[in-house]
FIPALUM-223165 format. One record per residue (C-alpha): x, y, z negated. Coordinates in steps of 0.25 Angstrom, whole numbers, plus 2048, in hexadecimal, padded with zeros to 3 digits. Each point is the difference from the previous one (the first is absolute). Layout:
BEGIN
    u    v    w
    X    Y    Z
...
This chain:
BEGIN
    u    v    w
  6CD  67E  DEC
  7FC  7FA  7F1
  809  7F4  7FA
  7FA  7F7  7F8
  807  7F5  7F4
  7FC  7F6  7F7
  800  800  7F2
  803  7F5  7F7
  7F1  7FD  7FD
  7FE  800  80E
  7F9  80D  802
  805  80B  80B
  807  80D  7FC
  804  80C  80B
  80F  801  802
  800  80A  80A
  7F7  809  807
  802  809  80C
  7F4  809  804
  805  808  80D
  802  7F9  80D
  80E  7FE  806
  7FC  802  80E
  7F5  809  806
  7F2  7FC  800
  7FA  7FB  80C
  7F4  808  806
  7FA  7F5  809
  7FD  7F1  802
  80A  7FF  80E
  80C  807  7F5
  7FE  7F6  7F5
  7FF  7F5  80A
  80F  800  803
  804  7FE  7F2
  806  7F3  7FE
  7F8  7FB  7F6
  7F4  802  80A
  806  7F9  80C
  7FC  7F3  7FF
  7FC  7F6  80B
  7F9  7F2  7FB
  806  7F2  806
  7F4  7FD  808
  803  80C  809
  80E  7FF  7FF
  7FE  7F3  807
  7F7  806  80A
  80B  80B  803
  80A  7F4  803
  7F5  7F9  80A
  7FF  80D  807
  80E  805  802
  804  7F2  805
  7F5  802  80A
  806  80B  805
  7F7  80C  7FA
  807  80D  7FE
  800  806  7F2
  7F7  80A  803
  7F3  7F5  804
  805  7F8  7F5
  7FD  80D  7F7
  7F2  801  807
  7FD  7F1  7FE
  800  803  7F2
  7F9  80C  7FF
  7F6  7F8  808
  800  7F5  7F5
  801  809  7F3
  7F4  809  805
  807  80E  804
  80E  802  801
  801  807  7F1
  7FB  7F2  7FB
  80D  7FB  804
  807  7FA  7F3
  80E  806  808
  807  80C  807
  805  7FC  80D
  80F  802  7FB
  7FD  7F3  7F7
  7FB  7FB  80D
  80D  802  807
  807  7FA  7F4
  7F8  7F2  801
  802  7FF  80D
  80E  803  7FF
  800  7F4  7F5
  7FB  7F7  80A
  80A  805  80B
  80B  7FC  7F6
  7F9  7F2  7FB
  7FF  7FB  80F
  80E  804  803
  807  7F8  7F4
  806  7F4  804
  7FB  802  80F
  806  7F5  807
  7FC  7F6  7F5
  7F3  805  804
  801  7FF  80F
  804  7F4  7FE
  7F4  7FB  7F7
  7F6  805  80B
  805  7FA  80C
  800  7F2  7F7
  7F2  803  7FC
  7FE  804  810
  808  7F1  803
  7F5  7F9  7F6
  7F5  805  808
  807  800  810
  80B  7F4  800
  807  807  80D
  802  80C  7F9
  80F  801  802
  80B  80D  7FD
  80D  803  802
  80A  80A  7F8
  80E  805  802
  807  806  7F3
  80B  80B  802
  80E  7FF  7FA
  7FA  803  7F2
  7F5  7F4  801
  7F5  80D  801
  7F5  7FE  80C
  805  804  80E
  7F4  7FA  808
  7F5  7F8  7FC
  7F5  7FB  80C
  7F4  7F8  7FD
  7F7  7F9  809
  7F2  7F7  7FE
  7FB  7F4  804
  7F7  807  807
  808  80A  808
  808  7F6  804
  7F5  7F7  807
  7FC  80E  806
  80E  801  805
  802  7F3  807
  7F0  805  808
  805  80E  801
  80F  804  7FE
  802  801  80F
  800  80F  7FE
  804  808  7F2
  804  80D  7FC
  809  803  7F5
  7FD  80D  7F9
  809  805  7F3
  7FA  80D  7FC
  7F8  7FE  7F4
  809  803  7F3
  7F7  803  7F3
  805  7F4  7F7
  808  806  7F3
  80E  7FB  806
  7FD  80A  80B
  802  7F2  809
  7FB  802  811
  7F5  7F4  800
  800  7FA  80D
  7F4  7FA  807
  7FD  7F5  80B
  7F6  803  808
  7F9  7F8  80A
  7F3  7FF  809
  7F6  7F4  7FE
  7F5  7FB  809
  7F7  80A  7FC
  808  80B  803
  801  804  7F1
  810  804  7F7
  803  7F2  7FA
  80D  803  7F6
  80B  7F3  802
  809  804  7F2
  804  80C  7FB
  80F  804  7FC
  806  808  7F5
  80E  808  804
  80B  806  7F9
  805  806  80B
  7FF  802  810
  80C  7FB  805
  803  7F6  80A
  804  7F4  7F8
  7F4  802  7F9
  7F6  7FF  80C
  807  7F5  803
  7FD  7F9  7F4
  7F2  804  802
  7FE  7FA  80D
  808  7F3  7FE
  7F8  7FE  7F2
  7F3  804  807
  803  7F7  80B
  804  7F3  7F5
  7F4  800  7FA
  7F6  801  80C
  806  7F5  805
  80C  804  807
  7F7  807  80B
  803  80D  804
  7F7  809  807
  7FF  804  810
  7FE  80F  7FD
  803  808  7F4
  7FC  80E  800
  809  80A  7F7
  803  80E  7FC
  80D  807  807
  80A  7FC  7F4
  80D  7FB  806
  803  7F7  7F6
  7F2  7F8  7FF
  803  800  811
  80E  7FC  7FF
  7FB  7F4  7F5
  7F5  7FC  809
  80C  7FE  80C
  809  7F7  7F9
  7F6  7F8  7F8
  7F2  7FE  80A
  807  800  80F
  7F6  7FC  807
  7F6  809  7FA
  7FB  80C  808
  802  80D  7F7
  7F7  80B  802
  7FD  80D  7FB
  7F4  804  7F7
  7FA  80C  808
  7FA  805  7F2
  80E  804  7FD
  805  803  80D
  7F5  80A  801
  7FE  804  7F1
  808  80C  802
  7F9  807  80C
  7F7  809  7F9
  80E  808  7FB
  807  7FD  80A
  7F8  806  80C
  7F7  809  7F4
  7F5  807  807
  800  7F9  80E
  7FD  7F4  7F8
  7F5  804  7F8
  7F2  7FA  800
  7F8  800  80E
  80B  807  808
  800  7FA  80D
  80F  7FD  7FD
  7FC  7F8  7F6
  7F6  7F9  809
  809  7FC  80B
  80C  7FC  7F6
  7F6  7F6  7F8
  7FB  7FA  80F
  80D  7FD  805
  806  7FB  7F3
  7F4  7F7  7FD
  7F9  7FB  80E
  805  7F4  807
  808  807  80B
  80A  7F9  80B
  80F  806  800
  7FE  808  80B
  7F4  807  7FB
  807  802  7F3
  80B  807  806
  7F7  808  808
  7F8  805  7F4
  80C  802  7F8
  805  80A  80B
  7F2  806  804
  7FF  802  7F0
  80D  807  7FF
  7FF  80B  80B
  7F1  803  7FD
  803  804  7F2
  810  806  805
  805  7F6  7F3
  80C  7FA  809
  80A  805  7F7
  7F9  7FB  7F2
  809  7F7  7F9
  7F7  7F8  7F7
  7F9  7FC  80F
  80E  7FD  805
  802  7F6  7F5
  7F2  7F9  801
  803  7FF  80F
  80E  7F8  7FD
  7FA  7F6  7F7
  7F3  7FD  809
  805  7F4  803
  7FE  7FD  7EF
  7F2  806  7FF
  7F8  802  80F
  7F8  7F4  803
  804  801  80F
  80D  7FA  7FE
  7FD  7F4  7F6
  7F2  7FD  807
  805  7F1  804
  802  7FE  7F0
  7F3  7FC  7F8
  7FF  80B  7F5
  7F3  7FB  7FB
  7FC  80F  802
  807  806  7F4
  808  809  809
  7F3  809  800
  7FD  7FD  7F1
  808  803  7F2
  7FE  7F4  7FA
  80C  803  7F5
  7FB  80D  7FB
  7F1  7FB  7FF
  805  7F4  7F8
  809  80C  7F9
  7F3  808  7FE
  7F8  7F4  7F9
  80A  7FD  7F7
  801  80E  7FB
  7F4  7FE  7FB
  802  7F4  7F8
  80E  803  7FA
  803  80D  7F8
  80B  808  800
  80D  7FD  7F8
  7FA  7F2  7FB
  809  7F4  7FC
  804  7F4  809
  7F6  7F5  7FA
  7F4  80A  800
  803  803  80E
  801  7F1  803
  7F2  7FF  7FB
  7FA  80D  806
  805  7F9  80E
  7F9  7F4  7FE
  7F3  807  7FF
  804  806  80E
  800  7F4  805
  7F4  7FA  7FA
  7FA  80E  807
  806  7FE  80D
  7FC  7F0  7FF
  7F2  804  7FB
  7FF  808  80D
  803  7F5  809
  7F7  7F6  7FB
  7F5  80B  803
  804  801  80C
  801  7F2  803
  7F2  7FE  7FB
  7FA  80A  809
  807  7FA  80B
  7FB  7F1  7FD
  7F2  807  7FB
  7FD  80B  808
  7FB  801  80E
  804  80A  80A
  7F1  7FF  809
  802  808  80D
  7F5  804  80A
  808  801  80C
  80F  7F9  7FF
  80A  7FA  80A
  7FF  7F3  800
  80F  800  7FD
  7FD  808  7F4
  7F7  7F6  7FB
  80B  7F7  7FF
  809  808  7F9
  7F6  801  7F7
  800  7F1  7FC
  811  801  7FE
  804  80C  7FC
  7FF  807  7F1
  7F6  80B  7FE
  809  80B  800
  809  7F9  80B
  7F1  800  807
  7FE  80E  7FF
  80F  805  808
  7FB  7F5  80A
  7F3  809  803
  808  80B  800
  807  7FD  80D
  7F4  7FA  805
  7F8  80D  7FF
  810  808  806
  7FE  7F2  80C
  7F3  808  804
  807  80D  805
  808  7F7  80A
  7FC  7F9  80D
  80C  7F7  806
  803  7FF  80E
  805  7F1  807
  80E  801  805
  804  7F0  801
  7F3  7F8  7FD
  800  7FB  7F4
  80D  804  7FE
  803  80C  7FF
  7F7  80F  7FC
  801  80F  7FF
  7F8  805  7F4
  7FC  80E  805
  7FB  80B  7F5
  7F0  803  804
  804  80E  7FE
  80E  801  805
  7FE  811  801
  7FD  801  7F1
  80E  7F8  7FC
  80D  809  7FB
  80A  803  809
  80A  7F5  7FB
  7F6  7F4  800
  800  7F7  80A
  7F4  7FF  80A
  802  7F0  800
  804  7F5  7FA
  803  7F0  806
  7FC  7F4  7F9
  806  7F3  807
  7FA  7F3  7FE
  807  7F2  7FF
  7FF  7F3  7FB
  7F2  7FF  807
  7FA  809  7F9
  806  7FE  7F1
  808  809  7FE
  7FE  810  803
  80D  80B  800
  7FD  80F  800
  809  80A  802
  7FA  808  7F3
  805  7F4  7F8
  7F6  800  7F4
  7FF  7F3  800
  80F  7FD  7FC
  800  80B  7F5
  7F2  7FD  7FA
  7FD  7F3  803
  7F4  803  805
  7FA  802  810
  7FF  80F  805
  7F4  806  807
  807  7FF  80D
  802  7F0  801
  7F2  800  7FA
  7FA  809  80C
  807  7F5  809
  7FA  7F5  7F9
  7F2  804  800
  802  803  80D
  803  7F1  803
  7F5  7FB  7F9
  809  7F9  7F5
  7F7  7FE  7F4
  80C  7FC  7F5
  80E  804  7FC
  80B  7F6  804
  806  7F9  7F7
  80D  806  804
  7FC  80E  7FA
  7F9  7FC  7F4
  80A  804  7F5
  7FC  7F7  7F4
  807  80A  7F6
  7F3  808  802
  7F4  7F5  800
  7F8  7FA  7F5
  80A  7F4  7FF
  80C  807  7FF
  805  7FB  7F3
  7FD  7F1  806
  810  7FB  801
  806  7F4  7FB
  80B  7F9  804
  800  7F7  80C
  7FE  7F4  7FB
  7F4  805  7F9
  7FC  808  80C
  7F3  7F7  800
  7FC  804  7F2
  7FF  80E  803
  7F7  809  7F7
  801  80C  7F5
  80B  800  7FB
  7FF  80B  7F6
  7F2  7F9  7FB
  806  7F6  7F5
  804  80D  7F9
  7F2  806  800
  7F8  7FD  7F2
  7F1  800  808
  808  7F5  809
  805  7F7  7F4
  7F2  803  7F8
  7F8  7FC  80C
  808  7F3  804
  800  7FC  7F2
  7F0  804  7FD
  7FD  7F9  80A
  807  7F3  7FF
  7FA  7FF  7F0
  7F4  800  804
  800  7F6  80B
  808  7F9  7F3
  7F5  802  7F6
  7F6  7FA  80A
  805  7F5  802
  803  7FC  7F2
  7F3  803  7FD
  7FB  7F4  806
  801  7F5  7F8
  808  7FD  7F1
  80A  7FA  809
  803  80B  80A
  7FF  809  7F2
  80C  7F8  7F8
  807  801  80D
  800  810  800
  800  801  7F1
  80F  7FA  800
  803  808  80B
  7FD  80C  7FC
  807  7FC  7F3
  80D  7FC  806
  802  80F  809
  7FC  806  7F2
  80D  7FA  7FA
  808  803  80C
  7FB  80D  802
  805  802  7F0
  80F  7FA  803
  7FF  808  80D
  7FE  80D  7F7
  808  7FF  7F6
  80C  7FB  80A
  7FC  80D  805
  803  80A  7F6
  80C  7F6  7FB
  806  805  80E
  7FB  80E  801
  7FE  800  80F
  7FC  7F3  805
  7F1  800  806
  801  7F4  80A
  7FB  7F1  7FA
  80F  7FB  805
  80A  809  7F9
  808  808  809
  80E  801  803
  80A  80A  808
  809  7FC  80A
  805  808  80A
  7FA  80C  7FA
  7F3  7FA  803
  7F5  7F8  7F5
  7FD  7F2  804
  7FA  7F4  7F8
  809  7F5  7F7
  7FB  7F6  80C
  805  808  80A
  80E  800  7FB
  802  7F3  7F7
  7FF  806  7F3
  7F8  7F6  7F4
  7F6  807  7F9
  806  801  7F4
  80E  805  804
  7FC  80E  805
  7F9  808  7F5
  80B  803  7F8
  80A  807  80C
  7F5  803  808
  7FA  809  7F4
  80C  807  7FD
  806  802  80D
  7F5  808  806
  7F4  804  7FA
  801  80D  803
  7FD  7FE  810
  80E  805  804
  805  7FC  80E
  809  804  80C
  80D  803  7FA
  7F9  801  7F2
  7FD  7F2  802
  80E  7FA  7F9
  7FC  80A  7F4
  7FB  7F8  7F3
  7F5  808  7F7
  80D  803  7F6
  808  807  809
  7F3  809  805
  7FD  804  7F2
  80D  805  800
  7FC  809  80A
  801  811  7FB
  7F5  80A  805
  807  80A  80A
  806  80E  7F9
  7F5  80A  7FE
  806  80E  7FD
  7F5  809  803
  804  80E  806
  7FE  80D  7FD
  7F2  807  809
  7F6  7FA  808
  801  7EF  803
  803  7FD  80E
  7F3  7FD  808
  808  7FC  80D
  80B  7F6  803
  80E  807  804
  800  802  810
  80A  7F8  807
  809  808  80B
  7F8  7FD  80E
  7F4  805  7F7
  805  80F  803
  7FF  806  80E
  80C  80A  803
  7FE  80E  7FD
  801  809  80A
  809  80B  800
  7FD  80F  7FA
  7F8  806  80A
  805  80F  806
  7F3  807  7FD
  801  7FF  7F3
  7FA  806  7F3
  807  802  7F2
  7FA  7F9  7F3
  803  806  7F3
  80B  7F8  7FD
  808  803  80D
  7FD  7F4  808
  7FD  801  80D
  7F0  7FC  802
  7FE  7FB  80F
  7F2  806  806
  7F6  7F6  808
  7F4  803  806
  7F4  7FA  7FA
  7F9  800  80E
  80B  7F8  808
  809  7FC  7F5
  80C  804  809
  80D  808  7F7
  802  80D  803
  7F3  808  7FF
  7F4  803  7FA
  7F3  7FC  803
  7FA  80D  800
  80C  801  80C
  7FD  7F2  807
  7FB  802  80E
  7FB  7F4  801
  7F2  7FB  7FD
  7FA  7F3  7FD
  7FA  7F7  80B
  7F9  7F6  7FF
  805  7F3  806
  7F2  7FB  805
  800  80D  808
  803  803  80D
  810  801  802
  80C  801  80A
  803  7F1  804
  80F  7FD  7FB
């Protein structure tokens, strides 16, 4: 170290000197990189770390990326551990003043979507209990596809350690659409019920037919009091999730246990063929006594297709639409991030999942399915039905082929036989009827696919084809899986019929107004008169175009040419409710600019920003990934077994065979062996 003064003449003279080093000298570059005066990053990268973390890239790619862009990874200007420290940084800049935040993006969300609406409930201490948000565009897809929904709240990776709930539905092209998504403090039962009456408010006051669910009792308990007329069923993900430890090695992968269990929980069986295979299951693999079976078996009514095959499902009985919209969003939002970068993160979701539909409704519009040898009734699925819909079709057209139907009543009434009845397990029927009525329009099978999907099964196709009828009745075309199933309107505009979504696509706006200008620009192209005609024209939308702007971002949320209004939780224009021009800004400004609706709706932007962030004390060891289980998501232990081992603790260990999975003896001991189910065995 060497000091340095000045003189009066303004020269330098050595105050002090230190020639030895106070620390110990460092033998390599990596060493003297982790001295503070060597750890520095430069804005332009700090900036790029910020893009990527809010994307969702873990710290260690993050490190790579820079690597990537400084050369070699001992070109990078930091150490990782001033790595971890900028993004801590960031962490703490995006969770200041959260719900100011929060807020600020759903009014920027509110700019661009107008039917953007959310509502919150604040605790005793005015801090956020729950907060649900829906789109404008979730909510059109509701009023096409909420008929069926599921309701999933396992996700919890925001900072507040908050369940995320999502709902979940089916759209015509048998893809996840996302109605809203819900933040929870807790899992209780006023709670739900806030959820679903809120939920309920801002779609309209519709509630879904079917809503599929984990086992928590509070969330099923909620769902009784507040939807009564909805059915409420049973998510098999979770009824089943817990099979591979609970049945251990009998469940293990290609076991011919695991086989039959996925065949009878999964194929569209009738009651009494479910209950036969239940039983014929049972005493083949000697597992009567298991009590994790024993509970599936008392809540079959929940989860078993048989016993709900007369309630449209839209097939998400078979399909875990919540975890795959669980597993998407995992890769949009990170862990432990703050409510307004969540928010944001979810939209792009949503654009995903939006992205992905208009792909599919091209292909559907766009691409041709061309078939050498088809039914003539499939050729006219093909004219109504969705591409991906199209594709389930054929599938129980080609399942039709291995059928042959025999006349009992003509025209009235058929046995659909199996071509290869000898090849069938022991529980499946050999036959099923299918009664015809209403001359022909109307089909029933005993299998009962069509009431559960929606759409015809293979047997009452084998029938049809067999009569020589060339189309599908009317009766059994379900428009929820055609090309124009978002084509509804009220009655009275039943006549105007079309897209209804289209006027919120930008290639629809661009396109009718391209179009349009140039049919403009043609004509006053003819003569100076036609000219001074457009010329003023064009003049006059470029002013109200101007007054329509800044009217716009004097109101914060207003995108239609008449302002808008709420009544009755709901936006309608001045004209529609006898309000002048002039007399709404000011109220309609600062009463709700933030989109809040429901039983939010009475709630004036003041009184929001009030609004505290939930209590964040962070624990002690790893964060919790999972959401705590309610009490019908445990099945009841059994009790210790006799033949028992010692751990080193004391406990008792009970012994199972890996073989049988039967308590009580090893399965170097088990005398029994593993057979095949598609072998031949003793009729039961």
């Amino acid at each position: 170290m060497i000091r340095l003064l000045r003189t009066e003449d303004d020269g330098w003279y050595i105050k002090f000197h230190e020639a030895e080093h106070n620390h110990e000298l460092m033998k390599s570059c990596g060493e003297k990189r982790q001295w503070l005066s060597h750890d520095t990053i430069d804005e332009r990268a700090v900036e790029l770390i910020k893009y990527l973390r809010e994307n969702n890239v873990s710290l260690t790619k993050v490190h790579c990326i820079l690597g990537s862009m400084y050369g070699s990874m001992e070109n990078i200007p930091g150490t990782k551990r001033s790595l971890c420290a900028i993004c801590n940084s960031i962490a703490r800049d995006q969770m200041d003043d959260d719900v100011h935040k929060t807020l600020a993006v759903f009014r920027e969300i509110r700019k661009k979507d107008p039917d953007f609406q959310f509502s919150v409930l604040p605790d005793a201490n005015n801090q956020i209990k729950n907060l649900l948000w829906i789109n404008g565009r979730s909510r059109e897809q509701y009023k096409c596809f909420g008929d069926v929904v599921t309701f999933d709240t396992t996700y919890c990776t925001n900072i507040y350690k908050m369940p995320f709930g999502l709902f979940v539905g089916v759209n015509n092209h048998f893809q996840t659409t996302i109605f809203g998504g819900v933040f929870m403090k807790d899992e209780t039962i006023p709670s739900f019920e806030w959820v679903f009456k809120e939920f309920a408010s801002l779609m309209g006051g519709n509630a879904p037919s079917v809503i599929f669910t984990d086992q928590c009792s509070a969330m099923a308990s909620a769902i009784k009091s507040v939807w009564k007329e909805a059915r409420h069923l049973l998510c098999k993900w979770h009824v089943f999730k817990d099979a591979p430890s609970k049945l251990g090695a009998l469940y293990k992968k290609g076991s011919a246990f695991r086989k039959l269990f996925h065949k009878i929980i999964n194929d569209m069986l009738t009651i009494d063929e479910f209950e036969r295979a239940w039983a014929y299951m049972l005493k083949l693999f000697d597992i009567e006594d298991n009590e994790y079976l024993k509970n599936l078996y008392d809540k079959k009514e929940k989860w078993a297709k048989c016993y709900f095959r007369d309630c449209f499902c839209a097939r998400m009985s078979s399909t875990q639409r919540s975890e795959s919209a669980n597993h998407m969003l995992k890769r949009f939002v990170p862990r432990n991030c703050s409510m307004n970068r969540f928010v944001l993160q979810f939209n792009k979701l949503l654009f995903d999942r939006n992205s992905a539909e208009d792909q599919a409704e091209f292909k559907t519009k766009i691409v041709d399915d061309v078939r050498e040898r088809a039914w003539p009734i499939e050729e006219h699925a093909a004219k109504f039905y969705t591409a991906a819909v199209y594709g389930l079709f054929r599938k129980e057209i080609n399942k039709a082929t291995r059928y042959f139907a025999i006349e009992k009543i003509k025209d009235k009434e058929y046995d659909v036989v199996h071509a290869q009845a000898h090849k069938k397990l022991p529980w499946n029927r050999e036959k099923l009827t299918v009664v015809i009525s209403n001359g022909g329009e109307k089909y029933d099978c005993e299998c009962g696919l069509y009431q559960h999907f929606g759409v015809l099964c293979g047997h009452v196709l084998r029938v049809m084809n067999q009569l020589g009828v060339c189309e599908i009745p009317k009766y059994h075309i379900n428009k929820r899986w055609t090309r124009s199933a978002r084509d509804v309107l009220p009655g009275e505009l039943k006549s105007y019929q079309q897209e209804t979504l289209c006027i919120n696509s930008m290639t629809y706006r661009h396109t009718y107004l391209y179009i349009n200008a140039i049919k403009v620009v043609n004509d006053g192209n003819r003569d100076l008169g036609a000219f001074g005609v457009v010329a003023k024209g064009i003049k006059k939308i470029q002013k109200e175009l101007q007054i329509y702007f800044k009217s716009k971002e004097a109101s914060g949320a207003k995108t239609c040419a008449k302002p808008m209004v709420m009544q009755n939780n709901y936006y309608t224009t001045e004209s529609d409710v006898g309000v002048d021009s002039g007399t709404e800004t000011e109220d309609a400004r600062n009463f709700n600019s933030y989109g809040a609706a429901g039983s939010s709706a009475g709630m004036s932007d003041s009184e929001l920003l009030k609004i505290r962030a939930p209590s964040f004390n962070r624990p002690a060891g790893r964060p919790r990934q999972n959401r705590i289980k309610g009490a019908l998501d445990y099945f009841d232990k059994k009790k210790p077994a006799k033949n028992s081992k010692s751990d080193k603790d004391g406990k008792k260990r009970k012994i199972r065979c890996g073989g049988c999975n039967v308590f009580g003896h090893s399965e170097n001991n088990c005398k029994k062996k593993h057979v095949d189910i598609y072998s031949e065995i003793p009729e039961f």
